[in-house]
DRENDODREN-589343 format. One record per residue (C-alpha): residue in three letters; x, y, z. Coordinates in steps of 0.02 Angstrom, whole numbers, padded with zeros to 5 digits, always signed. Example, Ala and Ser with C-alpha at 12.3 -4.5 7.8 and 13.67 -1.06 7.14 Angstrom:
BEGIN
ALA+00615-00225+00390SER+00684-00053+00357
***
This chain:
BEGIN
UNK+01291+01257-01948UNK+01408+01378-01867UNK+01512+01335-01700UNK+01379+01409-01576UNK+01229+01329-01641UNK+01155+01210-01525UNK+01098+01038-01584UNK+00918+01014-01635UNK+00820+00941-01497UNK+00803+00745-01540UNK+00967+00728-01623UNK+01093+00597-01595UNK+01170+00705-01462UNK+01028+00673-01346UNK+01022+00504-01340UNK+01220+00501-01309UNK+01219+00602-01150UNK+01434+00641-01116UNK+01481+00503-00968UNK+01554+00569-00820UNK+01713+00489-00767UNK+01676+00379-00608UNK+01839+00362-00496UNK+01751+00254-00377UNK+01679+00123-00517UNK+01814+00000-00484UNK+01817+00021-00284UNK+01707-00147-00215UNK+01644-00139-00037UNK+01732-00249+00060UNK+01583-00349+00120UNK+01570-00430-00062UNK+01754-00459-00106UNK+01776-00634-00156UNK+01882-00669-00048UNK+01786-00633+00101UNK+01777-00505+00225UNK+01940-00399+00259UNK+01940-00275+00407UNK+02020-00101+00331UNK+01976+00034+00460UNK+02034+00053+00627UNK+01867+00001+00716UNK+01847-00147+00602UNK+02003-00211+00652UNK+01966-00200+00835UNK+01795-00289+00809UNK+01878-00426+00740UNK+02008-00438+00857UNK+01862-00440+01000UNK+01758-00566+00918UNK+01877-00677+00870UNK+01961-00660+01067UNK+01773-00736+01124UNK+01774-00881+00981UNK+01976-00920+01038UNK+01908-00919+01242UNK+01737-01019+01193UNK+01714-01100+01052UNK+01884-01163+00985UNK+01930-01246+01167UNK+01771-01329+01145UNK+01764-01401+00994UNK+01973-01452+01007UNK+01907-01552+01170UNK+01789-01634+01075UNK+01905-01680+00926UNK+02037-01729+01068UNK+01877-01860+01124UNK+01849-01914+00943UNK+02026-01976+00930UNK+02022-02052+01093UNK+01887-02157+01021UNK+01979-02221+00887UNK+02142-02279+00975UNK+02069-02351+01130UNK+02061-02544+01073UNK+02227-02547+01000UNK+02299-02478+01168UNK+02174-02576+01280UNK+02237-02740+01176UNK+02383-02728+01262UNK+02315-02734+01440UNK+02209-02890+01419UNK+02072-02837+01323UNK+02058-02991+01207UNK+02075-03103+01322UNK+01934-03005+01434UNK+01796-03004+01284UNK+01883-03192+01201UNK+01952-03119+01036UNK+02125-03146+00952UNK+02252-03001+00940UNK+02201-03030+00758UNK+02017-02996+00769UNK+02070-02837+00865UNK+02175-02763+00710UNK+02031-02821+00590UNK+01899-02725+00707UNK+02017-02582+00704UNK+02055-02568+00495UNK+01853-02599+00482UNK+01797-02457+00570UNK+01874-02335+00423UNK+01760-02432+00325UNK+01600-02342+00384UNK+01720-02193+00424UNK+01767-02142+00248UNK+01595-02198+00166UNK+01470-02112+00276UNK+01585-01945+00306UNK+01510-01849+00151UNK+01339-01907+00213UNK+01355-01857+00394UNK+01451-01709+00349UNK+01278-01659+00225UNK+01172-01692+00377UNK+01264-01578+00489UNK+01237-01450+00346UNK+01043-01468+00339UNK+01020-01491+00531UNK+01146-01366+00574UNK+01306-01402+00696UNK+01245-01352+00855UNK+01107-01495+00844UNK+01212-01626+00738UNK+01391-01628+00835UNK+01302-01660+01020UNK+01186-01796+00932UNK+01366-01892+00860UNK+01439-01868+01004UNK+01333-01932+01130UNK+01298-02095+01001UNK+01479-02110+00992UNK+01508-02091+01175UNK+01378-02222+01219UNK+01452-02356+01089UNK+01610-02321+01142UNK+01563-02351+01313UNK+01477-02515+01276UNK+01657-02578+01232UNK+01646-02647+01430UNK+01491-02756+01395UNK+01540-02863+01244UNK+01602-03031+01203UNK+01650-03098+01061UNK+01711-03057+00888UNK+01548-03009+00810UNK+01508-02875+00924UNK+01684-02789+00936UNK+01647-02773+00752UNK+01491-02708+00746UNK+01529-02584+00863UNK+01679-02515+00779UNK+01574-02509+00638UNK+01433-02395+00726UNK+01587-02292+00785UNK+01657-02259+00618UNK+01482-02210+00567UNK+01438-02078+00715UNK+01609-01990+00708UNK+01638-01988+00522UNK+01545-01821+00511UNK+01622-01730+00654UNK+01769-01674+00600UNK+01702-01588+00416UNK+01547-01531+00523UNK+01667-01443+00650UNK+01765-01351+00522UNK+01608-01276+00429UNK+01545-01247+00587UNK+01702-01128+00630UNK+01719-01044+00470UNK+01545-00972+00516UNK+01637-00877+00641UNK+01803-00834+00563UNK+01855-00754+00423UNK+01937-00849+00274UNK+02115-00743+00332UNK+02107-00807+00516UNK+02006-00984+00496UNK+02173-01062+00451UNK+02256-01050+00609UNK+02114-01101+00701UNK+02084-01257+00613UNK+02279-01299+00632UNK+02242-01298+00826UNK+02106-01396+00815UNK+02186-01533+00705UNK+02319-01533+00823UNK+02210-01604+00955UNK+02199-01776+00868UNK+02403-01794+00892UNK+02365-01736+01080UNK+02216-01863+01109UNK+02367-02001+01014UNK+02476-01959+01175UNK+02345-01966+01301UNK+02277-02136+01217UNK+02444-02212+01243UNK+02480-02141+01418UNK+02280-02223+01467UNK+02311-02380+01409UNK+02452-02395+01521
***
């Protein structure tokens, strides 16, 4: 065969067709990087500087008030103990640290629970429910007597806010991205050493 004779049609260099090179075949749009979304242009940047100015003003205040409520919750009897409380409802000072270490009980078991049912109902319905429940227990605390009852309520509030705080945080990275979610959620953490300061200055 001399050097200009084409190849016969159906020959081996047909079904090898010469590959272009592709410059682009390792570029991966940014919407499907694994490690989430990462603003690159100029206008992407300034969305997400605009949303994430509305979540800071709304939705982070929000939920940190909430949080700052949920530790409230937790630290009330040990400060109220100190203003009468046992003697109000007829308990020792040691039924009020057993009442206290029990409520992690229900805490720590039912968190994973909760937390699954604020997945599957969705945040916006399953953090009002909790903390309403949680708010009315908590405010039942001025009807009891007794040892059994300061119990069981602890109990029921170790139950209704176990699933708050994982709820919140899943809730919130819906609305930030992986690169500015870790700030947020150190603000909102920081609410529970806030609501420790305000429990101590109430039970004054």
């Amino acid at each position: 065969m001399e050097k200009n004779d084409k190849p016969a049609e159906g020959s081996v260099h047909d079904e090898h067709p010469p590959i272009k090179p592709n410059h682009h075949a390792t570029e991966i749009p940014h919407e499907n990087l694994p490690d989430g979304f990462f603003p690159r242009s100029a206008e992407e940047k300034v969305l997400c500087r605009s949303i994430n100015r509305k979540m800071d003003i709304f939705l982070l205040p929000f939920l940190s008030l909430l949080y700052l409520f949920n530790g409230l919750d937790r630290g009330n009897v040990g400060n109220a103990a100190t203003q009468g409380f046992a003697h109000d409802i007829g308990v020792t000072s040691n039924d009020i640290n057993n009442a206290v270490s029990l409520f992690f009980i229900t805490f720590v078991i039912f968190q994973p629970i909760s937390a699954a049912c604020g997945r599957i109902l969705g945040a916006k319905h399953w953090i009002p429910m909790l903390m309403v429940v949680w708010g009315a227990i908590t405010l039942s605390h001025a009807f009891i007597h007794g040892r059994g009852q300061l119990i069981a309520l602890r109990l029921l509030i170790g139950l209704f806010e176990a699933g708050f705080y994982p709820t919140a945080v899943l809730y919130l990275s819906t609305f930030y991205t992986r690169f500015d979610l870790g700030v947020r959620i150190g603000l909102f953490y920081g609410q529970y050493a806030v609501a420790g300061a305000f429990s101590g200055a109430i039970g004054k």
